[in-house]
RODO-2510 file (C-alpha; in nm, 4 decimals, decimal comma):
residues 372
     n   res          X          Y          Z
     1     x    11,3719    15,8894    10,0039
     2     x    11,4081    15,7709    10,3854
     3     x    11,0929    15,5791    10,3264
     4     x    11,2299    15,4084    10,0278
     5     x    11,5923    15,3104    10,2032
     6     x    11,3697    15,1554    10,4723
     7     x    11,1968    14,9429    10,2291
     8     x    11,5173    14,8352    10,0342
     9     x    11,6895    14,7755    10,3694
    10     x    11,3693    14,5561    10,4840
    11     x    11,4023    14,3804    10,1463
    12     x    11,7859    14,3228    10,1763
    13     x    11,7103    14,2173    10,5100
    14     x    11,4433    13,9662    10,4364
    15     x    11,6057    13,8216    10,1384
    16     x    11,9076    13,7309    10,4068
    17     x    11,6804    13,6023    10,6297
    18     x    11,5396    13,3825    10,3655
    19     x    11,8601    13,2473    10,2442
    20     x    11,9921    13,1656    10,6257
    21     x    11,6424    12,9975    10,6415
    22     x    11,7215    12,8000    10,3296
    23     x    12,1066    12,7435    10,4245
    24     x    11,9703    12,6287    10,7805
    25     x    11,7000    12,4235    10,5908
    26     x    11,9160    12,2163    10,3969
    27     x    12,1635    12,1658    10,6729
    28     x    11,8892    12,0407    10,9077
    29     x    11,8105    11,6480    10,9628
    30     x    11,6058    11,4304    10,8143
    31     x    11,3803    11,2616    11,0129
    32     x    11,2862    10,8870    10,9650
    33     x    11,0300    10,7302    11,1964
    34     x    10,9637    10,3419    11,2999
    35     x    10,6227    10,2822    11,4251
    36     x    10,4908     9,9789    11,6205
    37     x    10,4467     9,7984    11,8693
    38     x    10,7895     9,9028    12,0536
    39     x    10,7373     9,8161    12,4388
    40     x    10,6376     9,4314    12,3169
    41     x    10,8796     9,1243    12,3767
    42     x    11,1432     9,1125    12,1566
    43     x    11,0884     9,4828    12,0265
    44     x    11,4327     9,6395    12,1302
    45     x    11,5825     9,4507    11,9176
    46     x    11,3872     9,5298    11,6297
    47     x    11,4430     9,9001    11,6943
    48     x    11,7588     9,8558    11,7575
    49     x    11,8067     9,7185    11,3440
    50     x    11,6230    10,0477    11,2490
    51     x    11,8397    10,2810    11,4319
    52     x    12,1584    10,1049    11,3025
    53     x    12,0545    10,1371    10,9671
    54     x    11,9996    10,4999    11,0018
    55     x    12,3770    10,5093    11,1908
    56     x    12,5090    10,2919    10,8952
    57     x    12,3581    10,5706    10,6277
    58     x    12,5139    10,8903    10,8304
    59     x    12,8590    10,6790    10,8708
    60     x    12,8744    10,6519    10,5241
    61     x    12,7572    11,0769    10,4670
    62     x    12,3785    11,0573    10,5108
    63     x    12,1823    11,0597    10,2321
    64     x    12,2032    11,3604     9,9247
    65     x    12,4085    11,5731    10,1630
    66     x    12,1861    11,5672    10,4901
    67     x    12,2072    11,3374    10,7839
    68     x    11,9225    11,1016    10,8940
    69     x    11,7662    11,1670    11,2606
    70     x    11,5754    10,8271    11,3896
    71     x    11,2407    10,8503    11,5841
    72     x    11,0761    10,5659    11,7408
    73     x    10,6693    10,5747    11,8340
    74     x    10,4859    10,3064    11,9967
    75     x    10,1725    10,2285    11,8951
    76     x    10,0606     9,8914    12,1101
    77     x     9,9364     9,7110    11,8191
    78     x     9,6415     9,8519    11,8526
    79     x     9,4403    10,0790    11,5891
    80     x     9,3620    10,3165    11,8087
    81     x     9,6827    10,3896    11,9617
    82     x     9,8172    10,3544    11,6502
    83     x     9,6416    10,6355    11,5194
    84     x     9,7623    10,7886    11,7434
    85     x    10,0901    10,7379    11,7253
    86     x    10,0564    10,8148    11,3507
    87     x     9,9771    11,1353    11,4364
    88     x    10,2818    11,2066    11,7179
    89     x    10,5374    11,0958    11,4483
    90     x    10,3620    11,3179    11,1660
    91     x    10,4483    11,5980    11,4229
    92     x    10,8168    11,5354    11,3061
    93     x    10,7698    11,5852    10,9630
    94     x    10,9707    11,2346    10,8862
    95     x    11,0671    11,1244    10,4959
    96     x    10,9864    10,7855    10,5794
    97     x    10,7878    10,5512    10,8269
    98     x    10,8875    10,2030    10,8918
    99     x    10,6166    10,0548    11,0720
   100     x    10,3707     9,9396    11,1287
   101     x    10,4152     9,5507    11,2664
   102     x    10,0497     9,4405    11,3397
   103     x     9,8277     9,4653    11,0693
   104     x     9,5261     9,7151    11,2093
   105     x     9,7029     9,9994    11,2795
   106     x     9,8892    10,0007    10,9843
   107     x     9,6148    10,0149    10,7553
   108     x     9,4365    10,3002    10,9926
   109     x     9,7210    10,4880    10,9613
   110     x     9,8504    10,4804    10,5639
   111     x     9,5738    10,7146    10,4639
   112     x     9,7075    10,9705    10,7254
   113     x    10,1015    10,9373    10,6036
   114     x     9,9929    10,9055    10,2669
   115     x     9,8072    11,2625    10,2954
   116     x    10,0941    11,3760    10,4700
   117     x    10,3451    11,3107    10,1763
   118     x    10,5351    11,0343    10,3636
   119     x    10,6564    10,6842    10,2321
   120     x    10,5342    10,3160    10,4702
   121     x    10,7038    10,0420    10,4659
   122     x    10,6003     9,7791    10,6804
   123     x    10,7719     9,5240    10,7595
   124     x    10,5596     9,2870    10,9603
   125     x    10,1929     9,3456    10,8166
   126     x    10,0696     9,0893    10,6446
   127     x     9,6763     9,1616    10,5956
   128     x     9,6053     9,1667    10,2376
   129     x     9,3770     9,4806    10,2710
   130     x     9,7105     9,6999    10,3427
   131     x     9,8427     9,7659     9,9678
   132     x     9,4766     9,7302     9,8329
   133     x     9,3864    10,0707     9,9474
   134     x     9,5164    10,2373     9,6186
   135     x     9,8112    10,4168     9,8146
   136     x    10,1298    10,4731     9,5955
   137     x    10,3256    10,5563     9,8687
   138     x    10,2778    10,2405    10,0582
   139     x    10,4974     9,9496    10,0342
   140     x    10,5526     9,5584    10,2203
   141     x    10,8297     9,3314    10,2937
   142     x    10,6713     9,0836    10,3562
   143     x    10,4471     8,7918    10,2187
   144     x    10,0799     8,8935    10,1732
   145     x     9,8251     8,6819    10,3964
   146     x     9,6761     8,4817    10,0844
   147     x    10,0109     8,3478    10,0192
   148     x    10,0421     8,2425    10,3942
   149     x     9,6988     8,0614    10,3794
   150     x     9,7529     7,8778    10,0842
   151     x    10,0717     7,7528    10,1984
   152     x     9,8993     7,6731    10,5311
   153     x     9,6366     7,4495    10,3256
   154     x     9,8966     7,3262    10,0907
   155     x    10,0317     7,1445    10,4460
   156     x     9,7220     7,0425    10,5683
   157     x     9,6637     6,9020    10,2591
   158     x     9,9371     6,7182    10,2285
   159     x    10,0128     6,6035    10,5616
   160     x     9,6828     6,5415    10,7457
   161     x     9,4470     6,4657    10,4729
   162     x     9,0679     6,3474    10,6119
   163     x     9,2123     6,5261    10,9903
   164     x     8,9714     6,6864    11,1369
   165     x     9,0147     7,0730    11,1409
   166     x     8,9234     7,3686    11,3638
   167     x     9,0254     7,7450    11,2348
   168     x     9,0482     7,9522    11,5297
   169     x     9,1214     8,3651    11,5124
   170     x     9,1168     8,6634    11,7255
   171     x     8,8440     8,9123    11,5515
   172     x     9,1190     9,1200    11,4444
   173     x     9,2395     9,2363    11,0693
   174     x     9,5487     9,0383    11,1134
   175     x     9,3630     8,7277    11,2715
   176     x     9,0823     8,7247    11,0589
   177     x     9,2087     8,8230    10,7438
   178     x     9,4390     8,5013    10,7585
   179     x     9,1925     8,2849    10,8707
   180     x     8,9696     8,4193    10,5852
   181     x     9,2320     8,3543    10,3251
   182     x     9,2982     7,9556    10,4870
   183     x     8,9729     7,8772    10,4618
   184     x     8,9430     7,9876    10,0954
   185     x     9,2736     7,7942    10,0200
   186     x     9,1260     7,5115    10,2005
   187     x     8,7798     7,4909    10,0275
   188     x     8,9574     7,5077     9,6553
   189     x     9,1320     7,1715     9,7980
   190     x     8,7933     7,0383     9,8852
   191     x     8,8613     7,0283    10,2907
   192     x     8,5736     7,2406    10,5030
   193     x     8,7254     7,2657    10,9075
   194     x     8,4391     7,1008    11,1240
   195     x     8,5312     7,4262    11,3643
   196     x     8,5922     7,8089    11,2451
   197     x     8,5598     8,0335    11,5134
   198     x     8,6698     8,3691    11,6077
   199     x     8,7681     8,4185    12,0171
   200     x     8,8284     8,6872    12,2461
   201     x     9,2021     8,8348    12,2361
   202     x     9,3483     8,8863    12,5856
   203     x     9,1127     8,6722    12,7455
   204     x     9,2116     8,4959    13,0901
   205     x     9,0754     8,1635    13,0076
   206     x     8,9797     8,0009    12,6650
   207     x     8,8140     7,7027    12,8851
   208     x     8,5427     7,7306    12,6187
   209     x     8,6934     7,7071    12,3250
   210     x     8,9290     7,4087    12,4869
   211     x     8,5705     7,2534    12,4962
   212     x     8,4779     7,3208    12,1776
   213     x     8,8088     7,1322    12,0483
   214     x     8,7650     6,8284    12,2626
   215     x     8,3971     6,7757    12,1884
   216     x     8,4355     6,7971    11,7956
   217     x     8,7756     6,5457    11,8181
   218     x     8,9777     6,8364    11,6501
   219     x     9,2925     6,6659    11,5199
   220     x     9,4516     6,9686    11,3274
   221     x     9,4258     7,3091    11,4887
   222     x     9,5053     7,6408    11,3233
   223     x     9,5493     7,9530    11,5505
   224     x     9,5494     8,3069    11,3625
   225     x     9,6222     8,5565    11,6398
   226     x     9,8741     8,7987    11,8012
   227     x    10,1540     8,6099    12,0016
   228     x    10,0644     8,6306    12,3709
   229     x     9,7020     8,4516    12,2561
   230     x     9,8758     8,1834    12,0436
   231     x    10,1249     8,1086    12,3523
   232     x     9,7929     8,1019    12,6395
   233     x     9,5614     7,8696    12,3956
   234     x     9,8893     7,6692    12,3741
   235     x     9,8875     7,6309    12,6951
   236     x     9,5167     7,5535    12,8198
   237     x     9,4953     7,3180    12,5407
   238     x     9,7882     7,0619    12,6484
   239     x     9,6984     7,1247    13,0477
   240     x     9,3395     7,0094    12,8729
   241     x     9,5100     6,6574    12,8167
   242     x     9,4349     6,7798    12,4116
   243     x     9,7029     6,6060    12,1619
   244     x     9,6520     6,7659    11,8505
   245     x     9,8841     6,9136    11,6255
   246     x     9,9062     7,3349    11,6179
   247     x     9,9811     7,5462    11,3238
   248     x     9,9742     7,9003    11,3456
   249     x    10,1041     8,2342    11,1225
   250     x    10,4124     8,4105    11,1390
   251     x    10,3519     8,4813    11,5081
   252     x    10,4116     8,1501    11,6453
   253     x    10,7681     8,2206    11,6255
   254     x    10,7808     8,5203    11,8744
   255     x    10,9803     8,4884    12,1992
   256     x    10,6344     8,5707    12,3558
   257     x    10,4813     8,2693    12,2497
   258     x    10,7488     8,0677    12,4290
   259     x    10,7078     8,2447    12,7071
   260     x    10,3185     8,2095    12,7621
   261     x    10,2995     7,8364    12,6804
   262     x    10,5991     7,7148    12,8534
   263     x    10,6788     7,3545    12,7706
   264     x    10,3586     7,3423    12,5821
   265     x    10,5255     7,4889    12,3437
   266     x    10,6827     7,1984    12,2324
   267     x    10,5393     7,0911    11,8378
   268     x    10,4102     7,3953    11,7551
   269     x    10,4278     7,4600    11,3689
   270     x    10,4300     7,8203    11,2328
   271     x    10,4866     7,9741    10,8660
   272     x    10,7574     8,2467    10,8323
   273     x    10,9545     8,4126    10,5693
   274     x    11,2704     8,2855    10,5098
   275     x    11,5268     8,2927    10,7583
   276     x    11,7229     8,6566    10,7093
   277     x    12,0263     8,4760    10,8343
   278     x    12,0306     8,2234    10,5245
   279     x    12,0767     8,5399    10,2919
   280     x    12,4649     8,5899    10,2226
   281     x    12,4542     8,9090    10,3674
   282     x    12,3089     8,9073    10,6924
   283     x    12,6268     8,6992    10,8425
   284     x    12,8353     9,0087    10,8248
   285     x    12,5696     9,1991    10,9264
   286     x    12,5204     9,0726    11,2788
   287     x    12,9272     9,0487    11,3051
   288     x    12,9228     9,4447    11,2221
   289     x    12,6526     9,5139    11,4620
   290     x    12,7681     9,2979    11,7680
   291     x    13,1161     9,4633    11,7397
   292     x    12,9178     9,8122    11,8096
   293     x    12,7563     9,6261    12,0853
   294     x    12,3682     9,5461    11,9247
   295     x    12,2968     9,2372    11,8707
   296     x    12,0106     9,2240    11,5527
   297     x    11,7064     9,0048    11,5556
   298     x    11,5086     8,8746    11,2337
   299     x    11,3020     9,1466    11,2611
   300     x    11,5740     9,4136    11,3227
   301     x    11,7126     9,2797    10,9846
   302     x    11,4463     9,3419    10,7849
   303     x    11,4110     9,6676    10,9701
   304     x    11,7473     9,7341    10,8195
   305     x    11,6690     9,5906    10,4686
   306     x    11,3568     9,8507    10,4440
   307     x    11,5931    10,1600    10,4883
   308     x    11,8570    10,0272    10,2792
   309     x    11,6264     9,9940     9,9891
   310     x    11,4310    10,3517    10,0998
   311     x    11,7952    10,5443    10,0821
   312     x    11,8745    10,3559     9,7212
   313     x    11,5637    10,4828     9,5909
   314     x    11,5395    10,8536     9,7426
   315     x    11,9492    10,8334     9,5947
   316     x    11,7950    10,7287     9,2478
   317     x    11,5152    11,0052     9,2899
   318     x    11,7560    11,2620     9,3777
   319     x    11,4964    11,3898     9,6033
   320     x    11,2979    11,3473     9,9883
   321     x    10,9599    11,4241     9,8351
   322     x    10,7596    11,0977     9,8674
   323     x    10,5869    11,0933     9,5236
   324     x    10,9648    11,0421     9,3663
   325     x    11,0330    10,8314     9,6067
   326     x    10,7530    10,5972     9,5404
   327     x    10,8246    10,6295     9,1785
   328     x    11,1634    10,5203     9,1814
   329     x    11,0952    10,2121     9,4679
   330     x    10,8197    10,1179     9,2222
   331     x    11,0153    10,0386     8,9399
   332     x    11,3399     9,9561     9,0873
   333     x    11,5616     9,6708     9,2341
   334     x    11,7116     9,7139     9,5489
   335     x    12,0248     9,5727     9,6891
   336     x    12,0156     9,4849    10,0241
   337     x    12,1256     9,2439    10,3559
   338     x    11,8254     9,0232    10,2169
   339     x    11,9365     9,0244     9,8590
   340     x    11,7449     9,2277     9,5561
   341     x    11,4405     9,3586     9,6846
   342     x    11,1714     9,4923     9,3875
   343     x    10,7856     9,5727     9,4894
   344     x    10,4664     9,5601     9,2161
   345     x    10,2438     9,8283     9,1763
   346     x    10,0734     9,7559     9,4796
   347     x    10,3779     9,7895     9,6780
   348     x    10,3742     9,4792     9,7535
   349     x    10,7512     9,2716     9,7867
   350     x    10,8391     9,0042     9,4997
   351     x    11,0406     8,7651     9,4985
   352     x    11,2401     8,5507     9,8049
   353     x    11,1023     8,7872    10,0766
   354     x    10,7144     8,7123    10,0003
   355     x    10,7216     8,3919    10,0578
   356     x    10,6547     8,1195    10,3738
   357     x    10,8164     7,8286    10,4934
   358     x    10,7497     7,5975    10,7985
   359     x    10,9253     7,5653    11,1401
   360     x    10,8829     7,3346    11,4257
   361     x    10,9267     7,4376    11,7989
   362     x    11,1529     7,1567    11,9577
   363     x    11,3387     7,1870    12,2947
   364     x    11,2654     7,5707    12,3451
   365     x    11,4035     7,6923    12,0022
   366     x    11,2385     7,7300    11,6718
   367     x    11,3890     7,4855    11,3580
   368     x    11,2661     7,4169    11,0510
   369     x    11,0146     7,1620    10,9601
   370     x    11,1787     6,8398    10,8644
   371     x    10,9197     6,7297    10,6813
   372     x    10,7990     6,4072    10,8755
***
């Protein structure tokens, strides 16, 4: 008999542990993670639009009942580190992973979230290869890299028909997936570059592929690289006494660029998605966030589009776990600061956010390309 009032009392006891546990559980945050590469030039800001969101959703009572805890890893834009710092933010057990922004480590790490039972968005990858890994749980906003090459060769094209053309890019997934997808675009128009090649990233000197331009009268030269490359080429070309015209991707509008080429800067052409600030939302936005004391890049906007349309759809779902998550931002529309946001079945973004437009740099700021 004492034996059995020990086991009853162990049972009683155990089944209010368990419910504390559960109480405790349900109480505790929720943990969503943004992944990139955070120590880079203009990256504050860009966390900064992350973590406001998440303030934003616990100012206005989390999200089914439970407040949302932000995490930030950095991953260098490299696929390595990034891995890595896949891993370090798995160790949080987070909902949902914004991130990454350069295009190799995001595709080394979606397998690992995606075995993990954690929703990607990225915001900033653009390599095609990302959402054609079969992975339900990962999602873009932002314009696939075919889409940015054919607009690239729709320009060329159109404004420097019979130019000659050199296709430079930096070996990497981002770099040479774009390049890839420009030169396809550009052969179905019937133009073949009289220069592709791929160069060194972080190199001290690109004296030889200066060369290379000169020598083959390159009048039309595409760059598809990571910022701090695209500013240094930049550079060494005009100190070169070189005149031609420069196009690049979506990183030729980074503060970084400006900041490596200097003056040479000047004329550079790069493709973008539209400007976040031309969306009717985005005014109040910035007005909101300045009076709090952060002031909100283009980046940090989209940042903050990406968990606005994560919390509509885990509110839809009723639910954290990723696989109704996915569902529900699968076959939904989302309102947010960027207007209705819907993704295919590859996760990919429709609509106004996929696609690329032109700007020019002219007297140290980015504006968009007239058309002359």
């Amino acid at each position: 008999m004492i034996e059995r009032m020990r086991v009853v009392r162990s049972a009683a006891a155990a089944g209010l542990l368990a419910m504390a546990l559960t109480a405790f559980s349900a109480r505790a945050d929720v943990t969503v993670d943004i992944v990139g590469a955070l120590s880079g030039a203009g990256a504050f800001h860009s966390v900064r639009g992350f973590e406001f969101a998440v303030d934003s959703v616990n100012a206005e009572g989390g999200l089914l009942g439970q407040k949302l805890k932000a995490a930030f890893f950095d991953d260098g834009c490299n696929a390595d580190q990034g891995e890595a710092a896949a891993r370090r933010a798995l160790d949080e057990h987070p909902a949902l992973i914004v991130g990454h922004n350069c295009s190799a480590p995001s595709i080394r790490a979606a397998p690992l979230y995606a075995r993990a039972g954690v929703v990607q968005i990225s915001t900033q990858s653009t390599n095609t290869a990302l959402t054609e890994m079969n992975i339900g749980s990962v999602f873009r906003l932002i314009g696939r890299d075919e889409r940015q090459g054919g607009s690239a060769a729709a320009l060329i094209a159109r404004r420097w028909p019979g130019a000659r053309i050199a296709v430079i890019d930096d070996g990497e997934p981002y770099g040479k997936g774009l390049a890839g997808n420009l030169q396809k675009a550009l052969a179905a128009s019937g133009i073949r570059p009289q220069l592709t090649r791929s160069f060194t990233p972080g190199a001290a000197s690109y004296g030889e592929v200066v060369g290379l331009l000169a020598r083959n009268k390159i009048a039309v030269l595409y760059i598809a690289g990571y910022s701090e490359d695209v500013g240094l080429l930049l550079h060494q070309i005009r100190a070169a006494g070189l005149s031609l015209q420069v196009l690049s991707g979506d990183t030729g509008g980074s503060e970084t660029v400006r900041l490596a080429a200097g003056p040479a800067v000047e004329g550079l052409m790069y493709s973008s998605p539209r400007d976040p600030k031309r969306y009717p939302a985005v005014p109040a936005l910035l007005a909101r966030a300045r009076a709090k004391g952060v002031e909100l890049d283009d980046y940090a906007v989209v940042n903050f589009a990406a968990v606005e349309a994560w919390a509509q759809a885990v509110r839809q779902a009723g639910s954290f776990d990723a696989d109704k998550v996915a569902e529900a931002l699968h076959r939904g529309h989302f309102e947010t600061v960027i207007g209705e946001v819907a993704f295919d079945d590859k996760g990919d973004v429709v609509g106004p956010p996929s696609d690329w437009v032109w700007y020019r740099w002219h007297d140290g700021t980015p504006e968009p390309d007239s058309g002359r």
